[in-house]
One Martini backbone bead per residue (centre of mass of N, CA, C, O) as a GRO file, in nm:
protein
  460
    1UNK     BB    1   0.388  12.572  16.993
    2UNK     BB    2   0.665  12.438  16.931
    3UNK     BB    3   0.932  12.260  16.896
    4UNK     BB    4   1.282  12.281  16.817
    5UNK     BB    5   1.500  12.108  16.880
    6UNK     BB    6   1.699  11.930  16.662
    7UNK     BB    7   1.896  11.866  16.410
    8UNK     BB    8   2.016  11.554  16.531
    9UNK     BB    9   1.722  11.444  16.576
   10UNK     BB   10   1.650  11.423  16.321
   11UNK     BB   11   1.397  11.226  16.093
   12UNK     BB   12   1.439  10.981  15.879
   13UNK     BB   13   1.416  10.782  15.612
   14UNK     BB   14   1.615  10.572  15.421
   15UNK     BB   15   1.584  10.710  15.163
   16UNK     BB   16   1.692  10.976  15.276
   17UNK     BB   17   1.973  10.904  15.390
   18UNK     BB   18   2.078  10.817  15.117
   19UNK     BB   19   2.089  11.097  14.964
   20UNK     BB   20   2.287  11.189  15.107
   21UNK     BB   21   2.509  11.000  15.025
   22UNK     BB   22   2.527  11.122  14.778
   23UNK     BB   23   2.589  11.401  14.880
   24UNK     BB   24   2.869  11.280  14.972
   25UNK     BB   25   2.991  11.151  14.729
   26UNK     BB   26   2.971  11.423  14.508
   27UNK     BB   27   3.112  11.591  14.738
   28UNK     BB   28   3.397  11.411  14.704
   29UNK     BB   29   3.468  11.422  14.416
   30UNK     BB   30   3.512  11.700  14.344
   31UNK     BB   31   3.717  11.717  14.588
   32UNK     BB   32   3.925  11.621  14.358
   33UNK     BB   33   3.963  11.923  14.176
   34UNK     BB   34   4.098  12.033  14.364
   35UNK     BB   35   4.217  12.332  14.291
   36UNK     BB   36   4.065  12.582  14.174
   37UNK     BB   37   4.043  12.825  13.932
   38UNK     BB   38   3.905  13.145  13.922
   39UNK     BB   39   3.762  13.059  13.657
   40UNK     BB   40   3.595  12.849  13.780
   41UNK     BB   41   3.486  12.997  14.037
   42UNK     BB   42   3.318  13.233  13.846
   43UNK     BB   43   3.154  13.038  13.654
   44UNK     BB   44   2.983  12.885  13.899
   45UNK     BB   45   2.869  13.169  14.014
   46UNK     BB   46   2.728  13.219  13.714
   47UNK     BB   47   2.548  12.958  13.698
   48UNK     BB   48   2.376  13.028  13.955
   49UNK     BB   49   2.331  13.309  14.100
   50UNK     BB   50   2.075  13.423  13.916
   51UNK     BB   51   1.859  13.232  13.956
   52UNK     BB   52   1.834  13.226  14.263
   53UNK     BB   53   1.752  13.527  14.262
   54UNK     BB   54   1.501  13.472  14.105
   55UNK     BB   55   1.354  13.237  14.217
   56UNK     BB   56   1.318  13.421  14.500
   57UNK     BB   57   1.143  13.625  14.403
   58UNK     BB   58   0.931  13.461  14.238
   59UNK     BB   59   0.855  13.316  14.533
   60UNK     BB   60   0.719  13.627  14.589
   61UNK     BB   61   0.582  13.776  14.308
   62UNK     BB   62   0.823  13.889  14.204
   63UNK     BB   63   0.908  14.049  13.925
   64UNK     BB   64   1.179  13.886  13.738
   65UNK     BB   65   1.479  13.795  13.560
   66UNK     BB   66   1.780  13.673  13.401
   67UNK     BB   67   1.835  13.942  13.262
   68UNK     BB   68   1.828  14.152  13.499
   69UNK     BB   69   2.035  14.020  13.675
   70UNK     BB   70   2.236  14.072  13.505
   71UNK     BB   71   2.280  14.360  13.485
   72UNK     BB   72   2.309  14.418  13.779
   73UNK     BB   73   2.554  14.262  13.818
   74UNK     BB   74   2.753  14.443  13.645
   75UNK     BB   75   2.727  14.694  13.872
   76UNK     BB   76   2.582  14.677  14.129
   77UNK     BB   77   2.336  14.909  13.995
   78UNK     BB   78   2.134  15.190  14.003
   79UNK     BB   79   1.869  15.421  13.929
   80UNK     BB   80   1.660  15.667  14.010
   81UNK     BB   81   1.421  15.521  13.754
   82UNK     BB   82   1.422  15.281  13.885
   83UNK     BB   83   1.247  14.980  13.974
   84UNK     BB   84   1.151  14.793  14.231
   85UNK     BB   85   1.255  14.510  14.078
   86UNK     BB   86   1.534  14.629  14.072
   87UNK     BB   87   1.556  14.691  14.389
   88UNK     BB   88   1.531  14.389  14.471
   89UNK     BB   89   1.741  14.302  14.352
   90UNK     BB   90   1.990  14.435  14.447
   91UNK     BB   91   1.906  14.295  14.715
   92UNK     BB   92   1.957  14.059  14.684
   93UNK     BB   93   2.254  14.023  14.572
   94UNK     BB   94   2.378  14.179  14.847
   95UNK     BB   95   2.267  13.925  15.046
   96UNK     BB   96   2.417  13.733  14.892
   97UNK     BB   97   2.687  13.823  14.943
   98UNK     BB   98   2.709  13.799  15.214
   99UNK     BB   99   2.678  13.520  15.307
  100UNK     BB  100   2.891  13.424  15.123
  101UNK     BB  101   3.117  13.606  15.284
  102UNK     BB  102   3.068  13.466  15.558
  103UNK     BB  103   3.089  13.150  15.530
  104UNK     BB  104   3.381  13.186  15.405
  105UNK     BB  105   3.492  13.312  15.679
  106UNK     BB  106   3.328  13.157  15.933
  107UNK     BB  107   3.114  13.260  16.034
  108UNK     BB  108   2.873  13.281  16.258
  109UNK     BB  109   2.542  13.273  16.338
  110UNK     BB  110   2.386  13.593  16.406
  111UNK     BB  111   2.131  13.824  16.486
  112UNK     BB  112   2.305  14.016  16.326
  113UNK     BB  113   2.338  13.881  16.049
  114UNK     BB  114   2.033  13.821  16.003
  115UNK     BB  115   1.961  14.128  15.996
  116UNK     BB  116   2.119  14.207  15.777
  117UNK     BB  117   2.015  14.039  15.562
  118UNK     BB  118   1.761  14.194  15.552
  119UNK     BB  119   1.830  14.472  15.530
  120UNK     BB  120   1.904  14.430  15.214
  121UNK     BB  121   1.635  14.350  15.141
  122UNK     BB  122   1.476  14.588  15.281
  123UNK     BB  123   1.555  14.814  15.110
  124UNK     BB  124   1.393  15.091  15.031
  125UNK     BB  125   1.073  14.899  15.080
  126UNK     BB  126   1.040  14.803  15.389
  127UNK     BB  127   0.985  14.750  15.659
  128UNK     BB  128   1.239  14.786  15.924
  129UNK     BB  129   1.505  14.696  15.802
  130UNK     BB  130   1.660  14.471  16.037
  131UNK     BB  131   1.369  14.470  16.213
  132UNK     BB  132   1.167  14.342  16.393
  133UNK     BB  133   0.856  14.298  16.481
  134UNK     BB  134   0.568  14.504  16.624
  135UNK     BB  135   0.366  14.266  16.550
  136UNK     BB  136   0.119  14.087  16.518
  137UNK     BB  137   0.070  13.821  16.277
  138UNK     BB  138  -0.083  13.644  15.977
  139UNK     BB  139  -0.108  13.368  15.738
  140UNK     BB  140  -0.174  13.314  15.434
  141UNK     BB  141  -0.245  12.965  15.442
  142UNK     BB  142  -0.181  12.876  15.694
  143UNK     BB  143  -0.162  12.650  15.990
  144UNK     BB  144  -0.015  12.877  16.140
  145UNK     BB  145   0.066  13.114  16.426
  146UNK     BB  146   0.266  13.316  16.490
  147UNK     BB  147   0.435  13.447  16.722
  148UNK     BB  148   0.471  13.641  16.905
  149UNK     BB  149   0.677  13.986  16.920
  150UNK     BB  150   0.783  13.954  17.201
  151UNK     BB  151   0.949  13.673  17.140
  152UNK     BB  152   1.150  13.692  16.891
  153UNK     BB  153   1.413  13.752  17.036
  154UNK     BB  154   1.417  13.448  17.190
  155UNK     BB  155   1.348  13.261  16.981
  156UNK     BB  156   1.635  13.339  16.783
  157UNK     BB  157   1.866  13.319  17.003
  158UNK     BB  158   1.788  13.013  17.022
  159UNK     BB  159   1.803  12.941  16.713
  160UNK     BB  160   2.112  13.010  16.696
  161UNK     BB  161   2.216  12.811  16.962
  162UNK     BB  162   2.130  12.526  16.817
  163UNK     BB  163   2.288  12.555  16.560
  164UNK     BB  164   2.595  12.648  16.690
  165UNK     BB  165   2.581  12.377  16.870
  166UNK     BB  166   2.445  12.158  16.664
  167UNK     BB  167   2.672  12.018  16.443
  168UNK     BB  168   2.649  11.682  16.396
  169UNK     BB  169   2.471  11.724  16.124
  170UNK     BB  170   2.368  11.748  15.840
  171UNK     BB  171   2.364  12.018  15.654
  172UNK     BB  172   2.069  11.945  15.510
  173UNK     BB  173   1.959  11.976  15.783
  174UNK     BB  174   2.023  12.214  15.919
  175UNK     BB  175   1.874  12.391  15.661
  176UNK     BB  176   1.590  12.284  15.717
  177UNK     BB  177   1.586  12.360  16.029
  178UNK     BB  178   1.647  12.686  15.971
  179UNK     BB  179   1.425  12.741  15.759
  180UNK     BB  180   1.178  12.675  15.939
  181UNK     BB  181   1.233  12.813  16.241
  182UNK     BB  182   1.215  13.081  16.082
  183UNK     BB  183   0.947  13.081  15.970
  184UNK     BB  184   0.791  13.034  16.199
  185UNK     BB  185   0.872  13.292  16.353
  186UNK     BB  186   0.862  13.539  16.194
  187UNK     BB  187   1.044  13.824  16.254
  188UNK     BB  188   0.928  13.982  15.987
  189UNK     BB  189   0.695  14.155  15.812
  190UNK     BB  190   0.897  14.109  15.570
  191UNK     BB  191   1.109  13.886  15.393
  192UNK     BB  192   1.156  13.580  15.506
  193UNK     BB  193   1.137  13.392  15.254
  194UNK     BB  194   1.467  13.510  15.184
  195UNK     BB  195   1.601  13.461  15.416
  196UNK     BB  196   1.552  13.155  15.445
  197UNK     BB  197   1.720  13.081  15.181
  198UNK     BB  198   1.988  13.193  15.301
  199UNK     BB  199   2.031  13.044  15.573
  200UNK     BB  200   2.044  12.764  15.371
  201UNK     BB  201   2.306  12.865  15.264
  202UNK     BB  202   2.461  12.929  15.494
  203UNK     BB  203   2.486  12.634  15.600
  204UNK     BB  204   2.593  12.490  15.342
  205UNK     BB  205   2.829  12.627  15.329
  206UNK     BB  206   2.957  12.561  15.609
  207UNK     BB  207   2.881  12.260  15.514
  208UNK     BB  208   3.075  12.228  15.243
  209UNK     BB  209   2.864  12.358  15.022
  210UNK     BB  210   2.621  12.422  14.792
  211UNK     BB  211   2.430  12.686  14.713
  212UNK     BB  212   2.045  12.662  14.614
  213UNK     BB  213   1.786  12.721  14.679
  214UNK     BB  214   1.448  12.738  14.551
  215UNK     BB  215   1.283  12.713  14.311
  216UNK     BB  216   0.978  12.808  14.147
  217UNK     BB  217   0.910  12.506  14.045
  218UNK     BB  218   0.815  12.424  14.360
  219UNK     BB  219   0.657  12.598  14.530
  220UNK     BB  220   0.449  12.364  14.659
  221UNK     BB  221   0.614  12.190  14.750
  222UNK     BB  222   0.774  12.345  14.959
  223UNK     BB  223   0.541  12.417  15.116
  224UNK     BB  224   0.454  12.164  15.180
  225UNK     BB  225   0.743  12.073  15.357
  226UNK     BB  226   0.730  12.294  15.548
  227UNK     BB  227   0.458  12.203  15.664
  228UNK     BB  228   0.552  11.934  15.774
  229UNK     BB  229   0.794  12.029  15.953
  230UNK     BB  230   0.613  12.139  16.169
  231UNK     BB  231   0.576  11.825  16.239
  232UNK     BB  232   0.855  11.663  16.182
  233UNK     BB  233   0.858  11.597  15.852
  234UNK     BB  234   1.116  11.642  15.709
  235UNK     BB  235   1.209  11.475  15.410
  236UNK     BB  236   1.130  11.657  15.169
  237UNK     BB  237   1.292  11.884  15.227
  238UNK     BB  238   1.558  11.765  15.254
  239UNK     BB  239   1.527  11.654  14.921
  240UNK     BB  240   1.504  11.921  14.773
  241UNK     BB  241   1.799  12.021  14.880
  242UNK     BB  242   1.948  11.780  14.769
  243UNK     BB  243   1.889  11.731  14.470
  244UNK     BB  244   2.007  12.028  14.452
  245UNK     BB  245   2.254  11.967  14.504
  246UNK     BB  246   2.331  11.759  14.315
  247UNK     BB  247   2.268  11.930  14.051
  248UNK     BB  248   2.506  12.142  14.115
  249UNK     BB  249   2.743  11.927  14.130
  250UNK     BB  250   2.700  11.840  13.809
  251UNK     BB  251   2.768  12.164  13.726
  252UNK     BB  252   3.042  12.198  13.852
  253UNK     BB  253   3.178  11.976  13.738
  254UNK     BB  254   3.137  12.029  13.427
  255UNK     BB  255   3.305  12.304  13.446
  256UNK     BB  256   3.571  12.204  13.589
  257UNK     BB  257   3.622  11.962  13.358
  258UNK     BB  258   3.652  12.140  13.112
  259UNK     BB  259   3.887  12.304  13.210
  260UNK     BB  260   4.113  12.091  13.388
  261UNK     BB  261   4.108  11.896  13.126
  262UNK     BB  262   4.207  12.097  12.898
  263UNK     BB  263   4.462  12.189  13.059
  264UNK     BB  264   4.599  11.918  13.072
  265UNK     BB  265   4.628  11.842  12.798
  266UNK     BB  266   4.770  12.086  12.732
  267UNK     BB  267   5.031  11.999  12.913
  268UNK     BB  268   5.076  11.754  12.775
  269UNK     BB  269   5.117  11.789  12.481
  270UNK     BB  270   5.361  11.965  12.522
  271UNK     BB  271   5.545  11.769  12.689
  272UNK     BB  272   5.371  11.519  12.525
  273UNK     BB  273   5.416  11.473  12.205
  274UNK     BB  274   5.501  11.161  12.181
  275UNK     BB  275   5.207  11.055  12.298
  276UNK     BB  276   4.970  10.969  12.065
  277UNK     BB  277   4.769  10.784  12.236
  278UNK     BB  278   4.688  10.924  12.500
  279UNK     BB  279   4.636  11.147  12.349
  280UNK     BB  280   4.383  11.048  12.156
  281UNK     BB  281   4.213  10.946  12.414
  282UNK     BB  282   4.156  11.206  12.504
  283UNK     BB  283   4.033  11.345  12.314
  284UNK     BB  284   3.799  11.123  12.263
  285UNK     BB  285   3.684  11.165  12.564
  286UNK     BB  286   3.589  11.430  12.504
  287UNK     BB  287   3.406  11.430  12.283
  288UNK     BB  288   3.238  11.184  12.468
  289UNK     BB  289   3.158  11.371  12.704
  290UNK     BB  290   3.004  11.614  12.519
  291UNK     BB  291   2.794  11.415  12.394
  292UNK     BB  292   2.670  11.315  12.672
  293UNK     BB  293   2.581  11.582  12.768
  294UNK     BB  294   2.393  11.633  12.544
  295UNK     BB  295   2.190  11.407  12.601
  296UNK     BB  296   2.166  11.507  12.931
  297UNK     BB  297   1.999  11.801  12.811
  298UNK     BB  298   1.782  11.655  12.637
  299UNK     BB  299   1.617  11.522  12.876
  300UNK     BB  300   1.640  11.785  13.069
  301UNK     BB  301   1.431  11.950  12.859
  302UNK     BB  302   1.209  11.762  12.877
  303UNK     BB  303   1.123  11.753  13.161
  304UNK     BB  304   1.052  12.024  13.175
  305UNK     BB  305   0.833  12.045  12.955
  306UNK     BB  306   0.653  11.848  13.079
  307UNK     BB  307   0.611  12.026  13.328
  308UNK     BB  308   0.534  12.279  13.204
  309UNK     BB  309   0.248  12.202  12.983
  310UNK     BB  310   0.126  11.995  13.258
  311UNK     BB  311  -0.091  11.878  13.487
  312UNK     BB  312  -0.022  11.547  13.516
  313UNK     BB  313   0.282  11.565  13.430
  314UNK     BB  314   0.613  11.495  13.580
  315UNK     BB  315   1.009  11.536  13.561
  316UNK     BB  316   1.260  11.420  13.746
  317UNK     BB  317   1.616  11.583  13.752
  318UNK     BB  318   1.932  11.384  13.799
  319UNK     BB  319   2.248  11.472  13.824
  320UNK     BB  320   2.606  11.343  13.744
  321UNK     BB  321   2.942  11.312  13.720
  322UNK     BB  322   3.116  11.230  13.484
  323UNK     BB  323   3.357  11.070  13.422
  324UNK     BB  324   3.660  11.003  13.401
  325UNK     BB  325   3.942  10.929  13.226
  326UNK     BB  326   4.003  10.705  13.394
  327UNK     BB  327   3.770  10.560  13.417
  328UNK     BB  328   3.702  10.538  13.170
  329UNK     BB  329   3.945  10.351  13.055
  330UNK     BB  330   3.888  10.104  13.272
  331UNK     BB  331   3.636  10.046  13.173
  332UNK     BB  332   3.762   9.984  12.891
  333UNK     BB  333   3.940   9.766  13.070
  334UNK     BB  334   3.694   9.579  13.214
  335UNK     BB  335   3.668   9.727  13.500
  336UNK     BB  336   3.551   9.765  13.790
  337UNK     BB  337   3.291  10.035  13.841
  338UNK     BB  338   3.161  10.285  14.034
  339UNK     BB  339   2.957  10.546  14.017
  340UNK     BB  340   2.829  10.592  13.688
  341UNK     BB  341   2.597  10.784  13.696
  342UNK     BB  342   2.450  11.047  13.526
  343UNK     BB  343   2.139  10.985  13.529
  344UNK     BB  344   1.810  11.079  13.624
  345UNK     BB  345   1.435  10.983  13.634
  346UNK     BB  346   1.144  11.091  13.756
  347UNK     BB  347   0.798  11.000  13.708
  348UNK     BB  348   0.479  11.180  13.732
  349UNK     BB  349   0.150  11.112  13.836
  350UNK     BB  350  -0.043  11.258  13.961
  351UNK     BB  351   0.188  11.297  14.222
  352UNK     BB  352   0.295  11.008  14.140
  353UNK     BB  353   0.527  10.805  14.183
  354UNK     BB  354   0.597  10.564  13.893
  355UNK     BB  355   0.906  10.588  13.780
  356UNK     BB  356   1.241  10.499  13.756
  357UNK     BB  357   1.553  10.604  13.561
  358UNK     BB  358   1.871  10.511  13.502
  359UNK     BB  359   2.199  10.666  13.347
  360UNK     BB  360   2.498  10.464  13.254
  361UNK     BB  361   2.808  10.332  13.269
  362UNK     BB  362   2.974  10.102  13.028
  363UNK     BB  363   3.077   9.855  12.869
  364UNK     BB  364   3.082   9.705  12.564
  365UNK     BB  365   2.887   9.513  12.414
  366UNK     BB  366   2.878   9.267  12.196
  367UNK     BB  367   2.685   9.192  11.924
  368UNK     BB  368   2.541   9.100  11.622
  369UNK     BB  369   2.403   9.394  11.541
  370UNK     BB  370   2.657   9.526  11.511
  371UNK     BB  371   2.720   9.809  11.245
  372UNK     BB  372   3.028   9.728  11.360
  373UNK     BB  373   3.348   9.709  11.455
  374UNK     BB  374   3.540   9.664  11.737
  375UNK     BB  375   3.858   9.803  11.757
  376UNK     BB  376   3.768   9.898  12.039
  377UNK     BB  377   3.682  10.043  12.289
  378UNK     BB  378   3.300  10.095  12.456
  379UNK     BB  379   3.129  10.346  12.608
  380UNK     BB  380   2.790  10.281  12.758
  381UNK     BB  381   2.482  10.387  12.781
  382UNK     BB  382   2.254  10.261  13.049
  383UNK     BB  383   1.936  10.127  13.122
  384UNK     BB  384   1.766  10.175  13.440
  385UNK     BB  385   1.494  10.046  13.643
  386UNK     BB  386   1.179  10.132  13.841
  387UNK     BB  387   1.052  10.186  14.112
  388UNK     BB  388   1.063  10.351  14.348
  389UNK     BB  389   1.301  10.247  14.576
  390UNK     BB  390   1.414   9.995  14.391
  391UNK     BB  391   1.626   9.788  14.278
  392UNK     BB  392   1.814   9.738  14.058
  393UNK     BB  393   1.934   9.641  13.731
  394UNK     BB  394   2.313   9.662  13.609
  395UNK     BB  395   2.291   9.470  13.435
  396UNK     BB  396   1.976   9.307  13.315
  397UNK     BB  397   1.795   9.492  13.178
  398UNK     BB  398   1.375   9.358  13.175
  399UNK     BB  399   1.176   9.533  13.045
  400UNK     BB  400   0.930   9.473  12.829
  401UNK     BB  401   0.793   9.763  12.799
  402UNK     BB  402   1.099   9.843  12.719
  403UNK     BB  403   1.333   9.950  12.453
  404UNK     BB  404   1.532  10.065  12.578
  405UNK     BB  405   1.884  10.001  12.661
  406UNK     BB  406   2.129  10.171  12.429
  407UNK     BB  407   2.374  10.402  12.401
  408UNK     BB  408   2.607  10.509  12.138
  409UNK     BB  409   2.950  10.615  12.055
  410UNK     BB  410   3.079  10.598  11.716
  411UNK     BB  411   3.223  10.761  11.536
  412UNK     BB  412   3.023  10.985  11.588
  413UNK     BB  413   2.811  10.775  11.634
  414UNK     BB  414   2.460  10.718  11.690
  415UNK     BB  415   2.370  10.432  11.897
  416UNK     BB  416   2.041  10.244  11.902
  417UNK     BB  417   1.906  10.038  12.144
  418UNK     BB  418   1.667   9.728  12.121
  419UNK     BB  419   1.460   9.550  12.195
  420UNK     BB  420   1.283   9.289  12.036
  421UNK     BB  421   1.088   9.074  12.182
  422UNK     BB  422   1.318   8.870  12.251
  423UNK     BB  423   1.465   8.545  12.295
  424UNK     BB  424   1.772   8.365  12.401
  425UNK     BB  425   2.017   8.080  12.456
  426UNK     BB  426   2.200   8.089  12.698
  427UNK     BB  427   2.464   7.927  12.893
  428UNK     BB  428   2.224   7.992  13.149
  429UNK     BB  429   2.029   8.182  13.039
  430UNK     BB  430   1.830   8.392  12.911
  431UNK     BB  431   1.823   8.650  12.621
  432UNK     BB  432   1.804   8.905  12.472
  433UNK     BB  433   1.718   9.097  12.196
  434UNK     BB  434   1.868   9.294  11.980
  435UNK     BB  435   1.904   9.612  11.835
  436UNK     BB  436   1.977   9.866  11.594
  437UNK     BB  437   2.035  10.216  11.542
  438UNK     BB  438   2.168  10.499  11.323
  439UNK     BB  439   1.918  10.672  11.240
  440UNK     BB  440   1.882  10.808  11.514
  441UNK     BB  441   1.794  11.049  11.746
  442UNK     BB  442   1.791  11.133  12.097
  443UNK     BB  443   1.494  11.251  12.056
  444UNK     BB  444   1.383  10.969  11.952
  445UNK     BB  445   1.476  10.767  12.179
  446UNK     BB  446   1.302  10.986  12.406
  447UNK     BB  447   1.026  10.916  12.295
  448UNK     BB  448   1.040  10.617  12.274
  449UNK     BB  449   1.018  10.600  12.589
  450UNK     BB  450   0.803  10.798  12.692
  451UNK     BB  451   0.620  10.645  12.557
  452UNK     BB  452   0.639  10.360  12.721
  453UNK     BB  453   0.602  10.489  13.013
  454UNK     BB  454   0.363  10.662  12.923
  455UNK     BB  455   0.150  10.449  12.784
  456UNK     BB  456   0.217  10.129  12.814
  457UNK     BB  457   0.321  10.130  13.126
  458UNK     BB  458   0.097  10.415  13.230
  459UNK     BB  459  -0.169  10.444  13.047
  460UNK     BB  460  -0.164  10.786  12.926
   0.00000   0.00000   0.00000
C-alpha cells in the first residue's frame, strides 16, 4: 500500500519547476487576450475536444477514428444498429463534457461526481457503471497489486478529502497527484484510465488551465510515468501534462489571436481610415505571422513524421505564441523584449535526449550576404540550442556543426542564412560569417538542419 501524501509535498527537480514556469508565463500571455468572444471559444474547443477523445479511447486500445468523433459530436446520438465504438465514442464525449462543465462551473470534487463520470463512460458497456468494483482485481503488465475492494471507499473518499483540501501545489501536479492516486486506487472493474485522464483535466480546468488528455502517441512514456509516480518520482508525469499543456495554450493563443487580431484591425480600418502607416504595418505583421506559422507547423509535421516512422529517432515539439503585434513592432524598434520563444524540439535517439534547438523572434542584423536594402525594421526567427538542461546562447549562436542560423521573410520571400565554416575580425572578438539563399524552401532548411543534428553531430 502506497502512502497518498499530498499534491503540496510533491519533490521535482529544477528542470521540471522551471517548465511549471513557463506554463505560468504562457497562460499569463493568453489571459491577455481575454475576454474571448464565443466564436473563439467554441474554435479553441473544437481544435482539441475531438483528439482528446478519440486519443483516450485509442490509449485504450478501442479502436475510434477523429473522423468518427467528429460525426457523432454533431448530434451528439447514435442509432440503434451503431458499433460498440461508436458508443464508446458517444460515452466518452458525454462524460467529457460533464467534467468540462462540473469545473467550470466551480464544482469541488466528490465521490458522486467521480462515480457520475465513470457512468457516462461505461454507460451499456462495462460490469457496473458508476459503482464501485465488487472484488480484488490484478493488471497485467503492472508493478503493483491495487488494494481490495473493501477498502476502495474509503480510500476513494481519502483522496477526494486530500485534493480539495490541499489546494495550494500548482494545477498541473495536482492533476498529476489526482491522476496517479486514482489510477492506484483503481476502483472499478474497467474504464479506470479514462476516468483518470479526466479528472486530470478536471484538476487543470478548476486550476485555470486547458484539459489537455494524454496524447496515445506517448502511451509508453505515460505508462512509465505513471509508474515511477507510484514511487513518488513526480518529474516526468508532471513534465508530459505540463508540455502538453504549453502545446494547447500555444494553439489556443493562435486561435484566438487570428481571430482577436483580425477583428481589431477590421475595427481600426473602419474607424482610422486616414491612418495609412499604421495600417500598413498591421497588415505587414499578420501576412508575417501567418507566414511564420506555417515554417513552425511545418517543423511540427517533420518532427511528427520522423517519431512516428523511426523506432529508434524521434523529435519532441513545443510551441509557444507567436509575438503580438506590439512586440513585433517594439522588436521592430530595436527595444529588448523578454520571452519571444516560437518553438523548440528536443531530438532523442534511442530514448535519450541528444540535443534541443529553440526558434525565437529577434530584430534583423544587416549582414554583407543581404541580398536586398533593408528599408524597414526585419524580424528574424533565429535559432539557438545545445544539450537539453544547459543555458542557451540568445545572443550568438555557434555551433560549428550547424549551418542554419536564420529564416528571415522580406517582400514575402524567405531568405535562409547559413554559417559558412568561416570567422571575420570584429571589434572586439571574432565573427561568424554568414551567407545567405533566397533559393530554398522551409522543408529544404529542415532537411538541412535535421541532417546536421543527427548525421554530422549525433553521427546517426
Amino acid at each position: 500500500m502506497i502512502e497518498f501524501g499530498t499534491p503540496s509535498r510533491v519533490s521535482l527537480r529544477q528542470d521540471t519547476e522551471q517548465l511549471l514556469e513557463q506554463v505560468n508565463f504562457a497562460i499569463t500571455e493568453f489571459n491577455k487576450l481575454r475576454p474571448l468572444s464565443l466564436d473563439v471559444k467554441n474554435r479553441i474547443k473544437m481544435a482539441f475536444l475531438p483528439d482528446r477523445v478519440t486519443s483516450s479511447l485509442n490509449m485504450e486500445g478501442i479502436v475510434a477514428t477523429r473522423r468518427q468523433t467528429l460525426a457523432i459530436m454533431d448530434s451528439m446520438t447514435i442509432n440503434d444498429s451503431s458499433s460498440k465504438s461508436e458508443q464508446e465514442v458517444l460515452n466518452a464525449l458525454r462524460a467529457d463534457e460533464l467534467t468540462f462543465d462540473s469545473a467550470e462551473d466551480g464544482q469541488k470534487l466528490n465521490s458522486t461526481l467521480l462515480r457520475q463520470i465513470h457512468s457516462l463512460i461505461e454507460d451499456q458497456i462495462g460490469e457496473l457503471p458508476g459503482e464501485f468494483r465488487n472484488k480484488d482485481v490484478k493488471i497485467s503488465q503492472a508493478s503493483f497489486t491495487p488494494p481490495s475492494h473493501l477498502q476502495v471507499p474509503r480510500l476513494i473518499a481519502e483522496m477526494v478529502d486530500i485534493f480539495v483540501n490541499d489546494d495550494t501545489a500548482h494545477p498541473i501536479v495536482r492533476a498529476a497527484w489526482l491522476h496517479n492516486r486514482f489510477t492506484y486506487i483503481h476502483p472499478f472493474l474497467d474504464g479506470n484510465g479514462r476516468t483518470a485522464r479526466l479528472l486530470q483535466d478536471f484538476a487543470l480546468l478548476s486550476g485555470k488551465l486547458f484539459p489537455t488528455g494524454v496524447p496515445s502517441a506517448i502511451r509508453d512514456d505515460y505508462y512509465d510515468a505513471l509508474a515511477d509516480a507510484d514511487n513518488n518520482d513526480w518529474d516526468d508525469l508532471v513534465a508530459i501534462i505540463a508540455n502538453r499543456q504549453l502545446n494547447v495554450i500555444a494553439k489556443a493563443s493562435g486561435i484566438a489571436i487570428e481571430r482577436e487580431e483580425r477583428s481589431k484591425w477590421v475595427a481600426r480600418l473602419a474607424q482610422k481610415a486616414d491612418d495609412k502607416k499604421k495600417g500598413a504595418q498591421h497588415k505587414q505583421y499578420l501576412v508575417w505571422a501567418h507566414k511564420m506559422n506555417e515554417i513552425q507547423s511545418a517543423f511540427e509535421a517533420t518532427a511528427q513524421e520522423i517519431t512516428e516512422v523511426s523506432n529508434v529517432l524521434s523529435v519532441e515539439h513545443q510551441s509557444f505564441p507567436i509575438v503580438e503585434f506590439k512586440k513585433w513592432r517594439d522588436l521592430g524598434l530595436g527595444k529588448r523584449i523578454s520571452a519571444t520563444w516560437f518553438f523548440s524540439q528536443t531530438l532523442i535517439i534511442d530514448g535519450e535526449r541528444a540535443y534541443r534547438f529553440v526558434f525565437y523572434f529577434r530584430k534583423h542584423t544587416k549582414f554583407p550576404s543581404d541580398p536586398f536594402i533593408e528599408d524597414e525594421p526585419l524580424i528574424s526567427l533565429r535559432i539557438t540550442g545545445g544539450k537539453p538542461h544547459e543555458k542557451y546562447d540568445f545572443g550568438q549562436f555557434s555551433d560549428s556543426e550547424i549551418r542554419l542560423r536564420e529564416l528571415l521573410l522580406h517582400a514575402e520571400e524567405l531568405y535562409v542564412y547559413y554559417f559558412k565554416g568561416k570567422m571575420r575580425k570584429g571589434r572586439y572578438e571574432k565573427i561568424e560569417e554568414w551567407t545567405c539563399d533566397n533559393e530554398l524552401t522551409v522543408n529544404d532548411a529542415i532537411e538541412h538542419l535535421y541532417s546536421d543534428l543527427f548525421e554530422i553531430k549525433n553521427g546517426v
